[in-house]
C-alpha positions, 0 to 999 in steps of 0.5 A: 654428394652435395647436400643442399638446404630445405628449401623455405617451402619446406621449412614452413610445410614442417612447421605447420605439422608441428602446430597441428600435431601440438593443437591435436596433443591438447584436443586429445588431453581435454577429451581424457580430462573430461571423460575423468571428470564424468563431464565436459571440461567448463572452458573460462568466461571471455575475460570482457563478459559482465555479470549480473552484479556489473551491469550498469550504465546506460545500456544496463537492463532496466530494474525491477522496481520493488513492490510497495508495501500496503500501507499499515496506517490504511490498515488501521483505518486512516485515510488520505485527504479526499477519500470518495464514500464510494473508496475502497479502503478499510475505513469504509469496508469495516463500517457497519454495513446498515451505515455504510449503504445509507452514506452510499445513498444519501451521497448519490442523492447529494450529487444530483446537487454536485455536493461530493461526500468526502470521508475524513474519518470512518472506523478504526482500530482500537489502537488508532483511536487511542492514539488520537486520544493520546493526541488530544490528551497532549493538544488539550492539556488534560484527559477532561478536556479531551474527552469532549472530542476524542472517545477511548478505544472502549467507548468510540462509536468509530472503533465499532464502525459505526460512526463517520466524519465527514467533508464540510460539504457532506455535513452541510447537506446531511444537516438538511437531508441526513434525516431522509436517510437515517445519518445525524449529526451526534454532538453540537460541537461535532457537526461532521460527525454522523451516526445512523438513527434508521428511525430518523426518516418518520421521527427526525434527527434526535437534539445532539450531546453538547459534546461526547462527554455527555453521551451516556454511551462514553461512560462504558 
């Protein structure tokens, strides 16, 4: 008998057996693996899937900008450059309250005459205040003459919160009205400068220092 070849259906019908039965030999090796592992075998990333760590460029999911530190010079009492009366900042908020709502009061008057109180300076830490008079120390070339415009931390009425430097614009108005509501200007050669005098409303603003060495309260 003649035998003839396989014919090419046949050929390829075989080895399409070959192929399920090798993909069902690895299906069955993954099922044991797994059930040895107590767990399902991971199957590896595709080759192309960036990390986290990778993603950049145009299509990268935005950055969470980081938190902004509260600013510690704030903190010990320094302010920006045209801070309101009416800001929320330690330099008002640590003021002696009596004080703080006088300002208040006179700077709501004041703006019926579109004068804005401008705070330059207001409490402080005792450790900005010797700063300052490090400063002073340095820009006058002696201690005795810096303390005719910086106190020390023991003696400065700001370190107490109960003194303010005011806007030219505020001083000016204060020096006309201030006495209404109690604020006076302290020393001559320091027009910005106002403490409350709560008396000063039926008595008047009493006569300045000449300068801070000639309060009897810097000799603490």
């Amino acid at each position: 008998m003649i035998t003839h070849p396989p014919t090419r259906r046949v050929r390829r019908n075989r080895m399409l057996a070959v192929v399920v039965l090798a993909a069902s030999a690895v299906a069955v090796a993954l099922a044991v693996a797994a059930t040895r592992d107590g767990g399902a075998t991971a199957l590896p990333a595709p080759i192309d899937a960036p990390s986290s760590a990778d993603a950049s460029g145009p299509d990268a999911p935005p950055l969470q900008p980081e938190t902004d530190a509260a600013d510690p010079a704030a903190a010990d009492g320094v302010v920006p450059d045209g801070t309101d009366i009416f800001a929320d900042v330690p330099a008002l908020a640590n003021l002696d309250p009596a004080l703080l709502d006088a300002l208040r009061r006179a700077a709501s008057d004041a703006a019926g005459d579109g004068v804005v109180f401008e705070l330059n300076s207001g409490w402080r830490s005792g450790a900005y205040q010797e700063r300052l008079l490090a400063d002073a120390v340095a820009e006058y070339g002696s201690a005795a003459e810096a303390a005719r415009w910086v106190a020390t931390a023991e003696t400065s009425p700001h370190v107490r919160g109960e003194a303010v430097d005011l806007g030219t614009a505020a001083s000016a108005w204060l020096a006309e009205h201030g006495a209404d509501s109690g604020l006076c200007s302290v020393y001559a050669n320091e027009p910005w400068h106002f403490e409350l005098r709560p008396d000063a409303a039926r008595t008047g603003c009493p006569v300045p220092y000449a300068d801070p060495t000639a309060d009897p309260r810097m000799r603490g």
